[in-house]
Rosetta silent file (secondary structure, phi, psi, omega in degrees, C-alpha in Angstrom):
SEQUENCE: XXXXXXXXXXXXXXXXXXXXXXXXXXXXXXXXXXXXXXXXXXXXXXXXXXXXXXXXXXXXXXXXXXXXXXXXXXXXXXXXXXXXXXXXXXXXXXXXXXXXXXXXXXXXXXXXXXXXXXXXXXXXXXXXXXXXXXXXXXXXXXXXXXXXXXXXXXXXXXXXXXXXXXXXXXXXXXXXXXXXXXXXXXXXXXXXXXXXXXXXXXXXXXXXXXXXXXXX
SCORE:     score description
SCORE:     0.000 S_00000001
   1 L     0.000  123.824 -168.892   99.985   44.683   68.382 S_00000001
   2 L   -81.558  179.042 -161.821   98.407   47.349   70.045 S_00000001
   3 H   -65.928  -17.525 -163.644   98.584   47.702   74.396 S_00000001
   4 H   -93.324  -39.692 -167.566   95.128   45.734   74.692 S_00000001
   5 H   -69.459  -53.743 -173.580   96.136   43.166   72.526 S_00000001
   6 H   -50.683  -27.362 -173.596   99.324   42.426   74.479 S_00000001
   7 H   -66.707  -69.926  178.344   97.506   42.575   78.001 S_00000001
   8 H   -24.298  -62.060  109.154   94.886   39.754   76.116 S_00000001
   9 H    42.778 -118.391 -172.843   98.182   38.051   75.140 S_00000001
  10 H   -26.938  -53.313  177.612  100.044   38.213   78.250 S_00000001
  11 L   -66.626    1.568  177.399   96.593   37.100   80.233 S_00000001
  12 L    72.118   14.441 -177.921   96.536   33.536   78.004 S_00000001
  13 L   -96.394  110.346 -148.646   93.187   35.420   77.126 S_00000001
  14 L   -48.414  149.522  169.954   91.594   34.945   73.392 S_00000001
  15 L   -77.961   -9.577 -175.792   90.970   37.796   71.810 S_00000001
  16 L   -77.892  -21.777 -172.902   87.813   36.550   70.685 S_00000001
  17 L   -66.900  115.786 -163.499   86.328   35.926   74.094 S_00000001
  18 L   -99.030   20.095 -166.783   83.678   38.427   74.348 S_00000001
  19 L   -95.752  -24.623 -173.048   83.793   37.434   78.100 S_00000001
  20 L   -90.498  147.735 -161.137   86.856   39.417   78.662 S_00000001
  21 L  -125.685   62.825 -147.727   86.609   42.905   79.494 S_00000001
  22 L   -99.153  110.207 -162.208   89.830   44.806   80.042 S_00000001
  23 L  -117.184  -16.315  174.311   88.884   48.354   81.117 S_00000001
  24 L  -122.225  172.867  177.682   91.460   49.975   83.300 S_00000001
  25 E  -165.239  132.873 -157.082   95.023   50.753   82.659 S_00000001
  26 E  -164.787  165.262 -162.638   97.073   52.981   84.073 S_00000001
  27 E  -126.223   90.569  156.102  101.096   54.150   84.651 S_00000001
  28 E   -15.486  154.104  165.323  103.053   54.511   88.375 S_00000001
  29 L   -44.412  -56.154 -171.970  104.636   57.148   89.563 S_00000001
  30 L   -88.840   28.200  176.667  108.229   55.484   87.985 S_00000001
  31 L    91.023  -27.643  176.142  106.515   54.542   84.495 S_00000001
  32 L   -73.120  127.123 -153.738  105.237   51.509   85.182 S_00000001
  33 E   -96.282  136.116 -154.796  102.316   50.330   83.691 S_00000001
  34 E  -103.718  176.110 -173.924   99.520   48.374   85.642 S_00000001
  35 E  -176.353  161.507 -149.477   96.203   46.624   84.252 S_00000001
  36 L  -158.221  162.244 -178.974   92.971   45.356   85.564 S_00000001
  37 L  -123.781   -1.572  157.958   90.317   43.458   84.021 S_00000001
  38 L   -29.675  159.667  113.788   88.461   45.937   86.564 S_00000001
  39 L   -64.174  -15.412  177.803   86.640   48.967   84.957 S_00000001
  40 L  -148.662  153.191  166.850   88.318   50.946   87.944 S_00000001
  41 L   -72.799   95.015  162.763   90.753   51.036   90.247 S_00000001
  42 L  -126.630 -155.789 -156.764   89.208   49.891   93.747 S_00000001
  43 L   -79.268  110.138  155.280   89.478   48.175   96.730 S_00000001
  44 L   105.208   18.638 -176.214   89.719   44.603   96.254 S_00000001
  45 L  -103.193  147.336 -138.129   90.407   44.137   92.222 S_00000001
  46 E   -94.764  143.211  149.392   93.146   41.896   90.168 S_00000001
  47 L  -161.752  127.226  166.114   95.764   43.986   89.218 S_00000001
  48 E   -85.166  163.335  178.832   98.977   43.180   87.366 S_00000001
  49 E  -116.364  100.379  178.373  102.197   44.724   85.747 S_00000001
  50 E   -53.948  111.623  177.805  102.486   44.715   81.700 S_00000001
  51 L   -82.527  159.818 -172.798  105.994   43.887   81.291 S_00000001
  52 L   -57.080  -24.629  175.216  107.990   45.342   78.272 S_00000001
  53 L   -91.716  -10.167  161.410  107.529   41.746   76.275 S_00000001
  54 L   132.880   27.513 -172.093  103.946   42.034   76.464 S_00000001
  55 L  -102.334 -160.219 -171.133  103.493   39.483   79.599 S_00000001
  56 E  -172.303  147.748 -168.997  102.195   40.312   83.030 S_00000001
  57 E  -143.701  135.717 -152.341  103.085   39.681   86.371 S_00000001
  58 E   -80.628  139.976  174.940  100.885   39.963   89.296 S_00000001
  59 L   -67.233  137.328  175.698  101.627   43.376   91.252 S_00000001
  60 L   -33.935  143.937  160.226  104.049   43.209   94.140 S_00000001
  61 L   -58.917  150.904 -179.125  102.775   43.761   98.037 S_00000001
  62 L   150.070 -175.926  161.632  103.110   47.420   98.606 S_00000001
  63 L  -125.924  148.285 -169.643  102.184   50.750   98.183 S_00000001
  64 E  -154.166  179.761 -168.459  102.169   52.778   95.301 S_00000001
  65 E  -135.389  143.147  172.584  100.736   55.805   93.573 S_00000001
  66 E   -81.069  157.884  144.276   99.361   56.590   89.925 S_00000001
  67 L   -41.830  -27.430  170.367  100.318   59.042   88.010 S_00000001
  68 L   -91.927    3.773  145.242   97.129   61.147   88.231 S_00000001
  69 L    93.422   41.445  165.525   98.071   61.057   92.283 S_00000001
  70 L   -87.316  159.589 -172.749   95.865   57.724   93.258 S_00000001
  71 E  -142.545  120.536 -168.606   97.500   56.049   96.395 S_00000001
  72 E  -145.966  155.883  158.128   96.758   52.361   96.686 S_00000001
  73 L   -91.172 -128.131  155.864   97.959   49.514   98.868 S_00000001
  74 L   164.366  106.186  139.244   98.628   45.649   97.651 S_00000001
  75 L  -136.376   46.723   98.633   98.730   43.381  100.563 S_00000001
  76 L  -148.357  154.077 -138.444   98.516   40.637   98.906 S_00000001
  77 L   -37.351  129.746  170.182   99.960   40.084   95.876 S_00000001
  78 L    83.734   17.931 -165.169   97.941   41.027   92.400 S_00000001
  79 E  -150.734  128.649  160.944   94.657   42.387   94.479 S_00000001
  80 L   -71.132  120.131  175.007   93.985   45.767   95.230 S_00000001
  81 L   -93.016  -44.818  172.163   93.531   46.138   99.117 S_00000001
  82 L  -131.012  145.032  177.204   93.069   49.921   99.986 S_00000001
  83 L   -77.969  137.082  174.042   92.629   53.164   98.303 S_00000001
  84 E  -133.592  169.433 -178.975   93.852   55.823   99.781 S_00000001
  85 L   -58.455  121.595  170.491   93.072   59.795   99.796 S_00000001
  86 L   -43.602  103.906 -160.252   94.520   61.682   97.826 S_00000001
  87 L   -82.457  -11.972  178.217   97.203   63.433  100.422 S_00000001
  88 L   -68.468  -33.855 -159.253   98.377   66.215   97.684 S_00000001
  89 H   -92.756  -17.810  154.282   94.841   67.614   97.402 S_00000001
  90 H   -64.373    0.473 -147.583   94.846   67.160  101.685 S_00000001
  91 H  -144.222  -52.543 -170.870   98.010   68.574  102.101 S_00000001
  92 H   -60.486  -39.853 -173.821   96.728   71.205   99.425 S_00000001
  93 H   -82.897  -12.197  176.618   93.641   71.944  101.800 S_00000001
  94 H   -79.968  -40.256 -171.862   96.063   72.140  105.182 S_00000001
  95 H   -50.694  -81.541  176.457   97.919   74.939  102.939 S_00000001
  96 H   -36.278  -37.123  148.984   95.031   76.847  101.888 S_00000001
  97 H   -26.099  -90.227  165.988   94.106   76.527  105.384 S_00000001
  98 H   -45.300  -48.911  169.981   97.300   78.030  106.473 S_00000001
  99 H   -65.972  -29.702 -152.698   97.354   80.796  103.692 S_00000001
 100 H   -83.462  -30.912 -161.693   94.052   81.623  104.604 S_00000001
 101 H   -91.544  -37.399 -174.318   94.331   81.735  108.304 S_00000001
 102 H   -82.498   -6.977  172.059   97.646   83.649  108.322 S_00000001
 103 H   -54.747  -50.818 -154.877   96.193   86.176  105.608 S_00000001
 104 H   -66.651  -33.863 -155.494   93.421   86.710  108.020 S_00000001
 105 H   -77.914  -89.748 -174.498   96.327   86.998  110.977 S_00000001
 106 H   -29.537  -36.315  176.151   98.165   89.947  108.378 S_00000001
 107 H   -81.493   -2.451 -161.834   94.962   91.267  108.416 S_00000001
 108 H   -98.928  -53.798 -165.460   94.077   91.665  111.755 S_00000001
 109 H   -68.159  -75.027  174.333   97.823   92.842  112.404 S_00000001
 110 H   -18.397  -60.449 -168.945   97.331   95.072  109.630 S_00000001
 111 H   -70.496  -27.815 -174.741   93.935   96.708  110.480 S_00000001
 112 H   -68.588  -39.304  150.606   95.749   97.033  114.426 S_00000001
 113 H   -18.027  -66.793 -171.684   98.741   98.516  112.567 S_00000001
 114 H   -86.358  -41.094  167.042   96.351  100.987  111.289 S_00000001
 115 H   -65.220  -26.809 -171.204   94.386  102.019  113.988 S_00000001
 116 H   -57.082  -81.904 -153.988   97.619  102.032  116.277 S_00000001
 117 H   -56.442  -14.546 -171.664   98.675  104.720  113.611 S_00000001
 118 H   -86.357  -40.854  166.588   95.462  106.289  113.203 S_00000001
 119 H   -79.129  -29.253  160.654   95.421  106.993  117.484 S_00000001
 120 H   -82.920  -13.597  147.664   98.800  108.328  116.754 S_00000001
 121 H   -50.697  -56.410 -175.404   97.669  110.509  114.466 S_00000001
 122 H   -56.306  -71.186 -173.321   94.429  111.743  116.661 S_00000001
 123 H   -25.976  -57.970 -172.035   97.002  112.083  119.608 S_00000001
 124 H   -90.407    8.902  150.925   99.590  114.180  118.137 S_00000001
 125 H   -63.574  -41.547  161.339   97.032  116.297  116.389 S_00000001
 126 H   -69.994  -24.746  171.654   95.204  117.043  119.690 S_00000001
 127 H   -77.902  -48.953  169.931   98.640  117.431  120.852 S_00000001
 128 H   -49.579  -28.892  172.871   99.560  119.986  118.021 S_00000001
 129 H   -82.911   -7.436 -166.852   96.213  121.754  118.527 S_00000001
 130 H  -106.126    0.099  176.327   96.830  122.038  122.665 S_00000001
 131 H  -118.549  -29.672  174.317  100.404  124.240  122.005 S_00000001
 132 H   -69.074  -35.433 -134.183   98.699  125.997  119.003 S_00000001
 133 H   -83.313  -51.264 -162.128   95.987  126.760  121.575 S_00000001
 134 H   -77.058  -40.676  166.905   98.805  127.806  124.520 S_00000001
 135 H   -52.211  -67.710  166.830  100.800  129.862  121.340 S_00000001
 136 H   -50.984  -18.976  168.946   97.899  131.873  121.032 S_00000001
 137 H   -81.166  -48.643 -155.139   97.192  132.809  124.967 S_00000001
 138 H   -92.518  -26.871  156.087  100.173  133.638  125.005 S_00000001
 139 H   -78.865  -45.573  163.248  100.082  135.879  122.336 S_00000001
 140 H   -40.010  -32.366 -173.807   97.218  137.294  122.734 S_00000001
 141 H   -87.880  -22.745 -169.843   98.317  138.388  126.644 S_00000001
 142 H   -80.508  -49.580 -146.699  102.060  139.743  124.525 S_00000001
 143 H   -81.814  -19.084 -176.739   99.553  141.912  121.921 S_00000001
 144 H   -84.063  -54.228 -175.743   97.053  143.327  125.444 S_00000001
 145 H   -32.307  -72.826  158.873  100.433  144.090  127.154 S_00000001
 146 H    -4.981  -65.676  174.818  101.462  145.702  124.240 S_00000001
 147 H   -77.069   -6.794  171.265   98.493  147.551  123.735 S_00000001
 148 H  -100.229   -7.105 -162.722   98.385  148.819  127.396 S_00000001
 149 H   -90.260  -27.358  158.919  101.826  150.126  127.039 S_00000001
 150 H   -80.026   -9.190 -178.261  101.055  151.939  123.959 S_00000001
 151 H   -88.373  -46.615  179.620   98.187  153.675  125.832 S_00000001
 152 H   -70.309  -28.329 -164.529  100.578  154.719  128.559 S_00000001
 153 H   -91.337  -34.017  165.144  103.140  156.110  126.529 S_00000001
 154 H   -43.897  -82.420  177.459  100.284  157.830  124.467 S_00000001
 155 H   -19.487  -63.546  173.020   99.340  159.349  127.831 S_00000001
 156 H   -33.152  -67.718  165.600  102.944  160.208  128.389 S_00000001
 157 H   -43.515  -86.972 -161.304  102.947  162.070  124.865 S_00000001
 158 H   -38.545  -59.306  161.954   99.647  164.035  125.269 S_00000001
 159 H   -12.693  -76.196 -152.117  101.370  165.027  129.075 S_00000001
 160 H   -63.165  -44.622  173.507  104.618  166.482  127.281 S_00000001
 161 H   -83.477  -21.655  157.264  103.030  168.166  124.607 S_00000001
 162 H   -46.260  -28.901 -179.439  100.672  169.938  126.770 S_00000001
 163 H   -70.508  -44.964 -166.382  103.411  170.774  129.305 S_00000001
 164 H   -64.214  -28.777 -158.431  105.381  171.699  125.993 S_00000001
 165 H   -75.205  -47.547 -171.844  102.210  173.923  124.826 S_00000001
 166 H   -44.868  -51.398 -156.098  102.510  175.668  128.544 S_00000001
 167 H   -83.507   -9.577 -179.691  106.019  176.398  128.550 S_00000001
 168 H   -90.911  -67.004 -161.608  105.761  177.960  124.418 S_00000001
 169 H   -71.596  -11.386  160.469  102.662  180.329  125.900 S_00000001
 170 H   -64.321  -87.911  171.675  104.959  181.372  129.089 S_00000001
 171 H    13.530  -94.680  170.180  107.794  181.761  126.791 S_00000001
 172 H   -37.334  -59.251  168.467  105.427  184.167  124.257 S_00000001
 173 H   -28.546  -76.526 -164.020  104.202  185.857  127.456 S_00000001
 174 H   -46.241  -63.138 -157.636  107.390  186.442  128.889 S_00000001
 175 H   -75.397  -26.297  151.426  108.773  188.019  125.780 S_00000001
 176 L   -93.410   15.325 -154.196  105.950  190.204  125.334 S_00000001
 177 L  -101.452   90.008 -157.199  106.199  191.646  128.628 S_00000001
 178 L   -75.756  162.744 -163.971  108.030  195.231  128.542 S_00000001
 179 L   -64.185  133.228 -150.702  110.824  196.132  131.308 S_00000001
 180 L   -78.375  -26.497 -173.799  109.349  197.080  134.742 S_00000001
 181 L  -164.557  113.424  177.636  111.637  200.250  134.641 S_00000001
 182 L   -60.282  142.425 -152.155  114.313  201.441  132.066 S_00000001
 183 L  -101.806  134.798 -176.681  117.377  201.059  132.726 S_00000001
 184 L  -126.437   94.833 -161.766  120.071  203.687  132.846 S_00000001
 185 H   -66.659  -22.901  162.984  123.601  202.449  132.281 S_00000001
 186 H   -49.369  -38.472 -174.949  125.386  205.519  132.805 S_00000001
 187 H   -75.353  -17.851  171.172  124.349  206.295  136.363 S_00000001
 188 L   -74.877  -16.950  174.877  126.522  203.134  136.969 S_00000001
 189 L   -56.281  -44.324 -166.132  129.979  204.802  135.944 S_00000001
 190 L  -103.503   -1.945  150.910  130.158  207.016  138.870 S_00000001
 191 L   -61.362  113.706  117.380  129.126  204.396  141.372 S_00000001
 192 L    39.349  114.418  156.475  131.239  202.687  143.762 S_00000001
 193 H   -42.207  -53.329 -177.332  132.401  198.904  143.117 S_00000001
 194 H   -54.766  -53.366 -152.393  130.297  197.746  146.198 S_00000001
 195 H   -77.434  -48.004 -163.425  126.940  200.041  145.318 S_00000001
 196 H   -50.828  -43.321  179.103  127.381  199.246  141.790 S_00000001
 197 H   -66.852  -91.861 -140.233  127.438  194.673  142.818 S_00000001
 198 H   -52.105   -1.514  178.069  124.521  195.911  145.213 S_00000001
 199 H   -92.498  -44.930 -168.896  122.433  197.913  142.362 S_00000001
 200 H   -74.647  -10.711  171.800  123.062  195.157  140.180 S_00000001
 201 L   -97.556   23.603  166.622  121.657  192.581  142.263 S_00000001
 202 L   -81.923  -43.813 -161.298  119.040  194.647  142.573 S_00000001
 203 L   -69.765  139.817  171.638  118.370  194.375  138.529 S_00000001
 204 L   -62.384  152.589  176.718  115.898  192.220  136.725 S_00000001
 205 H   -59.623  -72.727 -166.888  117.717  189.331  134.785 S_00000001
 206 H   -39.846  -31.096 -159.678  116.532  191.594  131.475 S_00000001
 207 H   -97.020  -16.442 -173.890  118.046  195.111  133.029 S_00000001
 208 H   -83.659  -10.982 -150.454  121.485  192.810  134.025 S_00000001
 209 H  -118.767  -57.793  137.690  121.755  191.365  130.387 S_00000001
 210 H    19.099  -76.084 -163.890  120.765  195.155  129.098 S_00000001
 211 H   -63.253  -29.918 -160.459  123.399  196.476  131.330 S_00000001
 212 H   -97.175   -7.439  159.843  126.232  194.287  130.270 S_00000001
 213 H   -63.406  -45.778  173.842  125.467  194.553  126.228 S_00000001
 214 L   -76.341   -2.114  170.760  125.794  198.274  126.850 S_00000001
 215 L  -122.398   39.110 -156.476  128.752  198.052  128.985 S_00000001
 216 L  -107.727    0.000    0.000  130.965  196.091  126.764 S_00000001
């Protein structure tokens, strides 16, 4: 006997009775299986509990849930009183809610996150470019010192060897320049100590260096 036959059964109803219509059926949350002469489960419709010998018993005051996650009341006994909303797919939509709104909140943080980092970028790059700026002034004032220091020291040079040029063309004078009066080393032998110091300080440096090669 199949489940329709037993509900027919269980209801004292003939099967032949083309009056009877039994269109919903359905299983609890804990297995238990309910029946209606209803096509659907609403608000204000007989519903019973198919017991395991194939009888029925009108459902209990209470509240209960289907398996497909209908929520119904019974208050009183065998008669559906209220339906209620599904609270998983309400509960689903408070979530989604909630994911959605704190996604947007990461995002928010996020994009501040990123500009925060993006103005600390600009910042220390204007800072790295204001000490590159101040590195270069500063070199630039080390490379003009620099450069006036080699111009004095040029100057300096050009000085010495010109002084140096002077002092070669005395030199070359001086050396071509013959002895104001020759010198006669002999006439000093029969001088005097005294006349002899006073002749010689008389004497050109050249006739004193003269005298004393030849009086060696």
């Amino acid at each position: 006997m199949d489940l329709k036959q037993q509900i027919l059964v269980a209801l004292g109803l003939d099967k032949q009775e083309e009056s009877v219509n039994l269109e919903y059926q359905a299983k609890l949350e804990d297995g238990t299986i309910i029946v209606s002469t209803a096509e659907s489960l609403e608000s204000g419709v007989d519903i019973s509990v198919l017991t395991e010998d194939g009888t029925t018993m009108l459902l209990p005051v209470g509240e209960y849930k289907t398996e497909d996650g209908q929520g119904f009341s019974v208050e009183v006994e065998g008669v559906v009183a209220e339906l209620y909303e599904e609270e998983v797919e309400e509960e689903a939509t408070e979530e989604v809610v909630e994911e959605e709104a704190s996604k947007e909140d990461m995002e928010e943080e996020t994009i501040e996150e990123t500009e925060a980092v993006e103005f600390d970028s600009v910042a220390f790059m204007d800072e790295v470019k204001s000490v590159v700026v101040d590195l270069m002034s500063n070199v630039n004032t080390e490379i003009e010192t620099l450069k006036s220091e080699l111009a004095e020291l040029k100057s300096t040079n050009e000085e010495l060897s010109s002084e140096k040029e002077k002092l070669s063309a005395q030199v070359v004078e001086l050396s071509n320049e013959p002895a104001a009066k020759p010198v006669d080393t002999n006439k000093f032998s029969s001088l005097g100590k005294e006349t002899l110091q006073r002749d010689l300080s008389k004497m050109t440096k050249r006739e004193r260096i003269l005298y004393n090669i030849t009086n060696k």
